[in-house]
C-alpha positions in Angstrom: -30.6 0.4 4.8 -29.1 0.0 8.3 -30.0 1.9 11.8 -27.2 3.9 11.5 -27.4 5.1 8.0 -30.8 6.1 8.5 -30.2 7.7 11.8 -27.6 10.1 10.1 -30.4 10.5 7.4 -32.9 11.7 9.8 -30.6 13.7 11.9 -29.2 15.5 9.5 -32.5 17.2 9.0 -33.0 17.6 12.3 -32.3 21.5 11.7 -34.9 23.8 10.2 -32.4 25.6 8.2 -31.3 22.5 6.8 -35.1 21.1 5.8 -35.5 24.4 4.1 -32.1 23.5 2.3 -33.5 20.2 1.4 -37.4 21.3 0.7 -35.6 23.9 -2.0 -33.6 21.4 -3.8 -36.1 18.7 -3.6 -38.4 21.7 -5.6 -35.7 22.4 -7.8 -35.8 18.6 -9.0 -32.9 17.1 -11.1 -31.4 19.9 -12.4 -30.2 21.4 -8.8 -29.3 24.5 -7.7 -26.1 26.7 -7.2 -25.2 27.8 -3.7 -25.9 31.3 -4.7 -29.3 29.9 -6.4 -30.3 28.2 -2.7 -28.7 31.1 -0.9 -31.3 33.3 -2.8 -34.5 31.6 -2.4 -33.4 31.1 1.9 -31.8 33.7 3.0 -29.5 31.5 4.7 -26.2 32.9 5.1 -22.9 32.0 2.9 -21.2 30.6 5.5 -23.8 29.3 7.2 -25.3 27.9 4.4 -22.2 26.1 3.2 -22.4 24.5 6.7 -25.9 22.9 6.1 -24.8 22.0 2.9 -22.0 20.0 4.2 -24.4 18.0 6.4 -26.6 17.3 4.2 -24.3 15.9 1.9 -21.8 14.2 4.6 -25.4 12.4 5.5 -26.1 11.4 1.6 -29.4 13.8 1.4 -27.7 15.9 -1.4 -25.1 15.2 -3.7 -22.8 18.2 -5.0 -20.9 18.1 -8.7 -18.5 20.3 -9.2 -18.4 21.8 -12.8 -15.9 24.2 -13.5 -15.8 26.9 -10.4 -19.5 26.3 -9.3 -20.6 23.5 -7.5 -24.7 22.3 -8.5 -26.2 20.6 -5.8 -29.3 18.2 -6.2 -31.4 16.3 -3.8 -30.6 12.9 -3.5 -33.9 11.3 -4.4 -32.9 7.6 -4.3 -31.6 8.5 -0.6 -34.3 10.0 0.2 -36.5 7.4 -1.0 -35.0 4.7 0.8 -35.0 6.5 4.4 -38.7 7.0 3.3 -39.1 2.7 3.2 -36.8 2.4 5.6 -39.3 4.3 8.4 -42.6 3.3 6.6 -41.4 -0.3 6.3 -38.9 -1.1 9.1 -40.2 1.1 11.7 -44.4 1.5 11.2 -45.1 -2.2 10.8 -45.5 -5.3 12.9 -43.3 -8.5 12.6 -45.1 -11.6 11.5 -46.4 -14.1 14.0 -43.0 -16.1 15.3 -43.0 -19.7 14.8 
């Protein structure tokens, strides 16, 4: 993963609304959740909500399938799981000894 892929990782939960977003459809696991599912257990907004979704998704953290007139949305775990290395690996440890 490059700086500025993970730097639109991390900033796009930069928001609490949007890490509730994400903490709800990272509960809901692989099955997802509506819009009117996440809208439900938040209380965010429709319009607001769509908003976060949008971010989240523009940024890779969810990913939305349309089927039929409803739209599921899941978190993206491989994403997530590679902005997770990304900081634990890239950022949190120290280079080897140069030669």
């Amino acid at each position: 993963m490059d700086n500025v892929t993970a730097a639109q990782g991390f900033s796009a939960l930069g928001s609490e609304s949007r890490i509730e977003v994400f903490q709800t459809l990272v509960k809901a696991g692989k099955n997802g959740l509506l819009v009117g599912d996440i809208q439900q257990r938040t209380g965010i907004p429709a319009s607001t909500l769509a908003h976060h979704l949008k971010f989240l998704s523009t940024a890779q953290l969810i990913l939305q399938e349309k089927k039929g007139r409803t739209i599921v949305n899941r978190a993206n775990f491989d994403h997530l799981e590679s902005l997770a290395a990304f900081i634990l690996e890239e950022c949190c440890s120290e280079p080897g000894p140069q030669s």
